[in-house]
VEXDREN-2710 file (C-alpha; in Angstrom, 1 decimal):
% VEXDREN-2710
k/r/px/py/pz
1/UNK/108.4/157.9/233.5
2/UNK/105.7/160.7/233.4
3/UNK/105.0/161.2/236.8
4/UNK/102.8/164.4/236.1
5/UNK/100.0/161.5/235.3
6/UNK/99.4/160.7/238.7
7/UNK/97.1/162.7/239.4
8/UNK/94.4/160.5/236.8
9/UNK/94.4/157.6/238.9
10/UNK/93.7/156.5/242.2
11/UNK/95.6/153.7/244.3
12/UNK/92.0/151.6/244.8
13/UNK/91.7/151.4/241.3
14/UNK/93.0/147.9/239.5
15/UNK/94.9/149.4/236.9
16/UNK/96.9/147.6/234.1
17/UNK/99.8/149.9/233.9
18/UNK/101.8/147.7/231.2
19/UNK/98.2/149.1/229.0
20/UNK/98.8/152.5/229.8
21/UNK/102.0/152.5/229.2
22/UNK/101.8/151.2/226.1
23/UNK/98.7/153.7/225.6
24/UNK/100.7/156.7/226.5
25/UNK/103.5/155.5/224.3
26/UNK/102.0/155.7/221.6
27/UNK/99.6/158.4/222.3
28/UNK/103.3/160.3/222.4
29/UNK/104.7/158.9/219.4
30/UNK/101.4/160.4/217.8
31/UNK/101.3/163.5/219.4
32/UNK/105.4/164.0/218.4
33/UNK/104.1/162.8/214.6
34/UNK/101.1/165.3/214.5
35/UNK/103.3/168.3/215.9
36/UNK/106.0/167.5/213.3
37/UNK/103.4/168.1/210.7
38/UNK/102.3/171.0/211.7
39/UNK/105.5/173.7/210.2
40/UNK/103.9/172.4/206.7
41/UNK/100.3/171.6/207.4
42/UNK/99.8/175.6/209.1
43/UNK/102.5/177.5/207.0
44/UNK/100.0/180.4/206.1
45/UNK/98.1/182.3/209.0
46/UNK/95.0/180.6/208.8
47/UNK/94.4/177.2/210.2
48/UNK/91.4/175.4/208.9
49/UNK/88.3/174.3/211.0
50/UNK/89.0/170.7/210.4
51/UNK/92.8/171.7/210.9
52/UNK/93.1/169.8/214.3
53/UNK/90.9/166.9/213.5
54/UNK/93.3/164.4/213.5
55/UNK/94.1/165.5/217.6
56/UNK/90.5/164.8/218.2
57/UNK/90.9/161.4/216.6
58/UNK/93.6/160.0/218.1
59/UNK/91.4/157.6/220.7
60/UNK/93.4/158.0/223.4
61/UNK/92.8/160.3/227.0
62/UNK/93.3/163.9/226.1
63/UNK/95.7/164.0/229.1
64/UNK/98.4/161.6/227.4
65/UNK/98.6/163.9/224.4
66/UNK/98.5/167.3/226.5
67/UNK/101.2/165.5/228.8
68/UNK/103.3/164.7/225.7
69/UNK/103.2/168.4/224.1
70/UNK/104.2/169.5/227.6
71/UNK/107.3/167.2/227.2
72/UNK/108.1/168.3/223.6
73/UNK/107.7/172.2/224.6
74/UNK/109.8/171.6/228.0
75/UNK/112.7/169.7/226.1
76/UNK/115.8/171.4/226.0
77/UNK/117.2/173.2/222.8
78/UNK/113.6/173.4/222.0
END
């Protein structure tokens, strides 16, 4: 499903892929719930210091967010 992951892993490693796919799923369902707030959150032209704390937060490899917000902006009729 998000092939563009690949690259993070290598084939010697024992993976539990039903784990990371439940961790990128919901690293995505995050990332889609953060990004809908922003419109209201960052209205104005400035964007507080503590504006993207909730990103830094989430617990989850940086990659599976960036991956998502590369799926969101690549969507079509986006």
């Amino acid at each position: 499903r998000w092939p563009s992951l690949l690259k993070y892993y290598s084939h010697t490693d024992g993976v539990s892929w039903l784990e990371e796919y439940k961790a990128r799923h919901n690293a995505g369902l995050e990332a889609q719930r953060i990004v809908a707030s922003f419109s209201k959150r960052f209205f104005s032209e400035h964007v507080p210091c503590d504006g993207f704390s909730d990103i830094e937060t989430l617990g989850c490899p940086s990659h599976f967010f960036e991956d998502e917000l590369m799926c969101i902006l690549n969507m079509e009729g986006r």
